[in-house]
C-alpha distance (Angstrom), angle and dihedral (degrees) to the residues before:
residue distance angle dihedral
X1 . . .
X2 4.03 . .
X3 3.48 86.7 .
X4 3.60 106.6 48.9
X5 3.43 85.2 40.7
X6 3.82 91.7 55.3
X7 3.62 93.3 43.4
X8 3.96 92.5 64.5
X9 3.84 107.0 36.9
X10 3.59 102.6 36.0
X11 3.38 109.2 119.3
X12 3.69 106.0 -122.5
X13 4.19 115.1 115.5
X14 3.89 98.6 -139.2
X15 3.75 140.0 17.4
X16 3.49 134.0 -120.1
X17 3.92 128.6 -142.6
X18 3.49 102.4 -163.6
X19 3.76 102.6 43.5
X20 3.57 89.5 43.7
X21 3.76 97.3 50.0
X22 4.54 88.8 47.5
X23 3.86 80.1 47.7
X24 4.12 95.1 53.8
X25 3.61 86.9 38.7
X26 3.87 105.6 56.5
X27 3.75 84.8 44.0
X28 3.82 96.2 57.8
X29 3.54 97.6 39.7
X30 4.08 93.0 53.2
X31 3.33 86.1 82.2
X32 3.39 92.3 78.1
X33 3.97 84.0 81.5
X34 3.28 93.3 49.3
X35 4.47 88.7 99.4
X36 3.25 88.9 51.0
X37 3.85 101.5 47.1
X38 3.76 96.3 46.7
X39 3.98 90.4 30.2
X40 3.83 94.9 -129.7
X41 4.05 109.8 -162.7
X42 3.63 113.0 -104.4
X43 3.84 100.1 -114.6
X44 3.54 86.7 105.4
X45 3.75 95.4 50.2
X46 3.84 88.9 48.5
X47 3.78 92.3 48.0
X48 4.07 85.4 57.8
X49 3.63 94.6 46.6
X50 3.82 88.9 57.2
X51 4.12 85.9 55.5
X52 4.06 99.0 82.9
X53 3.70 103.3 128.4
X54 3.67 113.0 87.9
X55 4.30 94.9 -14.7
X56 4.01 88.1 132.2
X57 4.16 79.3 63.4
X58 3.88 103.8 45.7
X59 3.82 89.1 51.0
X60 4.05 102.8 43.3
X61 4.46 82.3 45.3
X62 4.06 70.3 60.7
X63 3.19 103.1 53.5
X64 3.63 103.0 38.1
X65 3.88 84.9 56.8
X66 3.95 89.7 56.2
X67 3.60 90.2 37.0
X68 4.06 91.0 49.7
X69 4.00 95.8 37.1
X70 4.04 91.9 49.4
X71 3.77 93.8 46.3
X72 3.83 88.9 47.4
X73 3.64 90.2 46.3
X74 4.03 89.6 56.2
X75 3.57 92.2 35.3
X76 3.84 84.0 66.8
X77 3.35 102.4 44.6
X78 3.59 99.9 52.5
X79 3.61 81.6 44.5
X80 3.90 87.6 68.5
X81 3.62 89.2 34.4
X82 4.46 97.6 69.1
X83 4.00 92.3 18.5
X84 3.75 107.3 62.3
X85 3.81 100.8 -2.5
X86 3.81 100.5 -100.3
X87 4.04 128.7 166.4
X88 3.24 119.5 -94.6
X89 3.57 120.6 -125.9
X90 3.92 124.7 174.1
X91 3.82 105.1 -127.8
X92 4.00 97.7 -148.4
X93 4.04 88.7 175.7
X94 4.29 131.9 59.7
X95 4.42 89.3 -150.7
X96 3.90 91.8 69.3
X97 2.42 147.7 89.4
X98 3.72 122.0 4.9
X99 3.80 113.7 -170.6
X100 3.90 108.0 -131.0
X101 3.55 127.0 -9.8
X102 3.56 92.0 -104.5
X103 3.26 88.1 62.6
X104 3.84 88.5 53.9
X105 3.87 85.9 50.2
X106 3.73 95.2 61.3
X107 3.65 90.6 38.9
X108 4.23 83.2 63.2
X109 3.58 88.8 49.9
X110 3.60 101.8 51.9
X111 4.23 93.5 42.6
X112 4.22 83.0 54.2
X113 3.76 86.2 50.9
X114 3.82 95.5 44.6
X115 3.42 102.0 41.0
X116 4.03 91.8 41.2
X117 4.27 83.4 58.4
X118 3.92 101.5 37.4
X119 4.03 102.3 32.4
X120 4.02 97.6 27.2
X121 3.99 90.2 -125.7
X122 3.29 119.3 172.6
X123 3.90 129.3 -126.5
X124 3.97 129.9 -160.8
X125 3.98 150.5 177.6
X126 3.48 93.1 -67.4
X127 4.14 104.0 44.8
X128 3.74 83.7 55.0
X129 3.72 102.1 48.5
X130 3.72 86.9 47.4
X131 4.04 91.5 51.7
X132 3.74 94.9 53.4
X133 4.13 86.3 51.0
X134 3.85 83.9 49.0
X135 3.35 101.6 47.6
X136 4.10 95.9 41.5
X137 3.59 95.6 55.7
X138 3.60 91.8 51.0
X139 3.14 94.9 53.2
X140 3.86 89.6 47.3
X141 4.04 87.3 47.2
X142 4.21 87.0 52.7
X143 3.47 87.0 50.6
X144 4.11 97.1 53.7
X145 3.83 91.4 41.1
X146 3.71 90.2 56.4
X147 3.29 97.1 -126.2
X148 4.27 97.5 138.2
X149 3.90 86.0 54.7
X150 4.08 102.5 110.7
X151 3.94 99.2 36.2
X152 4.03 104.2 176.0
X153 3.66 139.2 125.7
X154 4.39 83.1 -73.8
X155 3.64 86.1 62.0
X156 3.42 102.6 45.5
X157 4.12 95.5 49.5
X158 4.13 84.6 48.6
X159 3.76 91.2 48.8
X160 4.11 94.3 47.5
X161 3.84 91.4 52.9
X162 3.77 83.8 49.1
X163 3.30 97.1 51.8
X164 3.88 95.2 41.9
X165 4.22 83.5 53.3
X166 3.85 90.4 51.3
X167 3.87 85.7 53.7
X168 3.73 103.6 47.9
X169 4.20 88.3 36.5
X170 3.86 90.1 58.8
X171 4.00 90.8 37.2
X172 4.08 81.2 58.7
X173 3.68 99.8 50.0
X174 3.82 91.8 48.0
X175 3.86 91.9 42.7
X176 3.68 79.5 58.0
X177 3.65 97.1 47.3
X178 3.93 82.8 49.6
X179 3.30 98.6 59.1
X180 3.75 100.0 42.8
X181 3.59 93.1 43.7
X182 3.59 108.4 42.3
X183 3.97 101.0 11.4
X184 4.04 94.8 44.9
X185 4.12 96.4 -134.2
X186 3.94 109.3 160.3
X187 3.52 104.5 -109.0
X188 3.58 89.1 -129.8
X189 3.74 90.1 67.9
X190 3.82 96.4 53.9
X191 4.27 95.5 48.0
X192 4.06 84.9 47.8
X193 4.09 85.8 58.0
X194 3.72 95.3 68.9
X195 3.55 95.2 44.2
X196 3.26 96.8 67.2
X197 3.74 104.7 36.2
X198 3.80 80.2 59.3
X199 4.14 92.7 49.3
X200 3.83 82.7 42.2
X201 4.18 85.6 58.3
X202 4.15 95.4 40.2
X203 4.12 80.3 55.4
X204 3.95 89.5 52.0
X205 3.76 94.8 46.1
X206 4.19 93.6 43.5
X207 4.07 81.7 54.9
X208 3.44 92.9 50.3
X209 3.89 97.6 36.6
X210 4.41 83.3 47.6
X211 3.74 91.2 51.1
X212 3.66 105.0 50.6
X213 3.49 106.7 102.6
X214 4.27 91.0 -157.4
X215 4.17 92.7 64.4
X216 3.63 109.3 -179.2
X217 4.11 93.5 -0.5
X218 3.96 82.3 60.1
X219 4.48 117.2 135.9
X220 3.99 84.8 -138.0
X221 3.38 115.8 84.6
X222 3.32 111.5 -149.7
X223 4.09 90.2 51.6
X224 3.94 94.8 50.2
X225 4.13 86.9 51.0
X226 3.69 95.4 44.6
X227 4.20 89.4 62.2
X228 4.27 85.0 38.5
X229 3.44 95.4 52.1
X230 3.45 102.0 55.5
X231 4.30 95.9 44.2
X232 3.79 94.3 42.4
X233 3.93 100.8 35.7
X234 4.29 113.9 70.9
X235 2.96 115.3 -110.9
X236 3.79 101.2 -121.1
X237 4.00 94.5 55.7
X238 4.21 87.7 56.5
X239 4.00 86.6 49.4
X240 4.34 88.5 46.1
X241 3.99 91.1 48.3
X242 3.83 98.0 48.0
X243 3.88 84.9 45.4
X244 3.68 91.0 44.8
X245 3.76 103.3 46.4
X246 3.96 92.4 37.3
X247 3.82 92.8 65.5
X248 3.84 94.3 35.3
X249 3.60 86.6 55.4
X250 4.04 93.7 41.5
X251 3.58 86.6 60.8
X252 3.65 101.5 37.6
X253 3.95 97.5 48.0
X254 3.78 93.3 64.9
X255 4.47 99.6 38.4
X256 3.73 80.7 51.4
X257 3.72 104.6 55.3
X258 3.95 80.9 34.1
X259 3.46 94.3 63.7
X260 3.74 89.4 54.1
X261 3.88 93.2 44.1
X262 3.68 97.5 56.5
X263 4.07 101.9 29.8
X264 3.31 137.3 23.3
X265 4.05 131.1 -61.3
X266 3.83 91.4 -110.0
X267 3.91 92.0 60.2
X268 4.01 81.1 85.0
X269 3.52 85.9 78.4
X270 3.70 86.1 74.6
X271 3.55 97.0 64.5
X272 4.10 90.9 29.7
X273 4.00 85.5 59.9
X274 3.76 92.4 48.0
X275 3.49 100.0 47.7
X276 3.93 92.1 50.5
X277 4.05 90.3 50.7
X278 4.17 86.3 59.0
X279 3.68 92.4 41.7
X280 4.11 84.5 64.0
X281 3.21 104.6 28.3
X282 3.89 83.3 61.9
X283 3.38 98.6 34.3
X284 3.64 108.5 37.1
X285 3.93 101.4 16.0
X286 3.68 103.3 168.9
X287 3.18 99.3 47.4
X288 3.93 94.1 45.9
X289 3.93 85.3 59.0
X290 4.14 91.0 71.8
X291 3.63 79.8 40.3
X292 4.09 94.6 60.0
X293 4.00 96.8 85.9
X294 3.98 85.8 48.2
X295 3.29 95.4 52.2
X296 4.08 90.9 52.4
X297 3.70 94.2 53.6
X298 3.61 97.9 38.1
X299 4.44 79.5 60.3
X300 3.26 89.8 50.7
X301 3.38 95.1 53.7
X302 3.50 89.5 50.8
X303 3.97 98.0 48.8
X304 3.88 77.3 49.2
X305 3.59 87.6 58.9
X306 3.77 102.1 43.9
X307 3.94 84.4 46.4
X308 3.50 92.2 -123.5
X309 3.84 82.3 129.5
X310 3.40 127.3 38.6
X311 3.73 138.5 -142.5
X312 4.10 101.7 -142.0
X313 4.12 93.0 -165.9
X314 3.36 137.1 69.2
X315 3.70 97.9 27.8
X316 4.01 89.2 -78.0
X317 3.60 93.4 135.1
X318 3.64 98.3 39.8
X319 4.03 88.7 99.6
X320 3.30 95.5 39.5
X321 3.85 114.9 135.9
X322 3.60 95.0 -124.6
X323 3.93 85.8 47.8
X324 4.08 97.9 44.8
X325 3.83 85.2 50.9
X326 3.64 88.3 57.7
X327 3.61 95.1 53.5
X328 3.10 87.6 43.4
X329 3.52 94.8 61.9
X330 3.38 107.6 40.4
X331 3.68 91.1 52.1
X332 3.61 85.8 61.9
X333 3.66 92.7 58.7
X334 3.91 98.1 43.0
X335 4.12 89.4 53.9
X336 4.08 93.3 45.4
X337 4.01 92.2 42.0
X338 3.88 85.8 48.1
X339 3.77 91.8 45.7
X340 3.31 83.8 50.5
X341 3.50 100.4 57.7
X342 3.52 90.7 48.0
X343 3.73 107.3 46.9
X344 4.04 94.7 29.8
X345 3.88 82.8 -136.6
X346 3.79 122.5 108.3
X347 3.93 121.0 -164.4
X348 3.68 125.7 -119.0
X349 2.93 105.4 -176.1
X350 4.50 135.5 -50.4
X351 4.10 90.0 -56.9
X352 3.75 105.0 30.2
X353 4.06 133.8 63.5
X354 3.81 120.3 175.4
X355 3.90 102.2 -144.9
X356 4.00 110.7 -153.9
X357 3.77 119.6 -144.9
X358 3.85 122.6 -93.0
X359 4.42 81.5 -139.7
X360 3.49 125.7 95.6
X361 3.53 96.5 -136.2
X362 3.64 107.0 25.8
X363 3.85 114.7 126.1
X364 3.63 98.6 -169.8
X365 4.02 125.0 99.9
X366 3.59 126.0 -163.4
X367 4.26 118.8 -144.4
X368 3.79 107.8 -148.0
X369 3.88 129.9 -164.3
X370 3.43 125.6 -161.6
X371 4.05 91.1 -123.0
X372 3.24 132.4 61.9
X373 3.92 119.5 -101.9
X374 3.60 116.6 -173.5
X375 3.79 118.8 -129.4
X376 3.91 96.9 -100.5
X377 4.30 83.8 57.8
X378 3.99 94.4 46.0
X379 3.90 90.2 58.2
X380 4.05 85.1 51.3
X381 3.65 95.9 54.6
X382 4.00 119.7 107.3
């Protein structure tokens, strides 16, 4: 929110690509030192080392995701920049902002379907109920905002590439998932990759912005601003943005590949959903006002969905995951008390079995292995 918010009333009369993209870049990659300045353990670095056999693969499947997802991202953009005449802002992050909450809706679906195929999760009565609510309203909320209003052959090649984005975006953050999860990468690891594919792009642009022999008078764009920016813009507002976006982007490299560490992919949509309320509320404020009660239910829907609430009727939170755990668990305990009962032995652990006496009133127990220790080793035993 601080950022989008920072991105649109900052006082600074032009944008620049390059600085931007060194600025996003040194923030992702500082986490990096983020081992080091909280002194994680290195079970996770061990765990990686162990990972040799096709490693060079899982990390260039990562970057081509970035690589794809960014260039779609722009793609779209300029899209809306030369079809109907829209501003052109230089999106230096993949969480925001999603354009429309439908949009956002098909982005849910998709990260359901992925992460259902890749990670095996499953999905029940109440994650679909709550989709259909989440998709509805969004579609309701596009409808308010206006944002179906000029549907012609313009819109429809914007709202592909969108769509497309949405796909390869939510392929990322479960690719992510997958390789955390199931390949045990450190997560710090996989948010340092885009960092410096992006600082690895500023470098390419500064060349290219260096070598043009035109400057300012330059045909590309992003060349002619890069000279602009830096005689028409003070030069105590460029100092305040880099220091302004570098912390907000020290601090939300690492929540964000946190989130997706310690929950599921789709928990994204949390920060996806807020982000696209600020957008409108700054862009389109009056309309986003009718759009206030939407937005509530269309979080609920999505807290529904990420069972951080439940819905205590109907059997909708009988497969919860907090709830199947519970089974789970007391299953456990009603098959080892019954084995128990039948076998008069109870399990310590893999190498030791308490047996219980057959006699009422014996107070003894006897500890059992499953080897055989001679007499001298039984009196060394703790």
């Amino acid at each position: 929110m601080i950022l989008i918010i920072v991105n649109k009333y900052y006082p600074e009369t032009k944008q620049n690509l390059v600085l931007q993209d060194y600025t996003v870049s040194f923030g992702e990659m500082s986490i990096i030192f983020l081992p080091y300045i909280l002194k994680f353990s290195n079970k996770e670095v061990k765990k990686e080392k162990e990972i040799k056999k096709k490693k060079w693969l899982h990390y260039f499947i990562l970057c081509a995701l970035f690589i794809f997802d960014l260039f779609i991202k722009v793609s779209a953009d300029t899209a809306e920049y030369y079809l109907i005449d829209k501003s052109y802002s230089y999106g230096d992050s993949n969480l925001f902002v999603i354009n429309g909450f439908t949009l956002l809706g098909i982005e849910m679906i998709i990260i359901i379907c992925i992460s259902k195929l890749l990670l095996k999760y499953e999905y029940f009565k109440h994650h679909l109920i709550s989709i259909i609510i989440f998709v509805l309203i969004g579609i309701i909320c596009d409808i308010i905002l206006d944002n179906f209003n000029n549907i012609d052959s313009n819109f429809f090649i914007i709202n592909s590439i969108r769509i497309i984005n949405t796909a390869v975006n939510a392929l990322y953050f479960c690719y992510q998932k997958y390789m955390m999860e199931v390949l045990f990468y450190p997560y710090w690891n996989l948010a340092f990759i885009p960092g410096v594919f992006l600082f690895c792009l500023a470098t390419f642009f500064l060349i290219l912005a260096l070598t043009d022999p035109l400057k300012d008078q330059s045909s590309t764009g992003f060349i002619s601003t890069f000279y602009k920016y830096f005689m028409d813009v003070d030069t105590g507002i460029i100092i305040g943005k880099i220091i302004i976006v570098l912390i907000l982007h020290i601090i939300l490299c690492p929540l964000s590949i946190l989130n997706v560490y310690y929950f599921s992919p789709t928990f994204i949509l949390i920060i996806f959903q807020i982000s696209a309320i600020t957008d409108n509320l700054t862009k389109k404020p009056k309309e986003s006002l009718y759009c206030i009660p939407l937005y509530i239910c269309q979080f609920i829907a999505l807290l529904i969905h990420l069972e951080i609430l439940e819905l205590n009727f109907c059997g909708l939170n009988k497969y919860t995951k907090k709830n199947i755990d519970m089974r789970g668990i007391d299953d456990i305990l009603v098959e080892g008390r019954d084995s128990f009962f039948e076998s008069q032995k109870m399990d310590i652990n893999k190498d030791y079995t308490i047996k219980m006496p057959h006699e009422k009133n014996h107070e003894e127990f006897e500890m059992q292995t499953p080897y055989n220790i001679e007499s001298s080793d039984k009196d060394n035993l703790d």
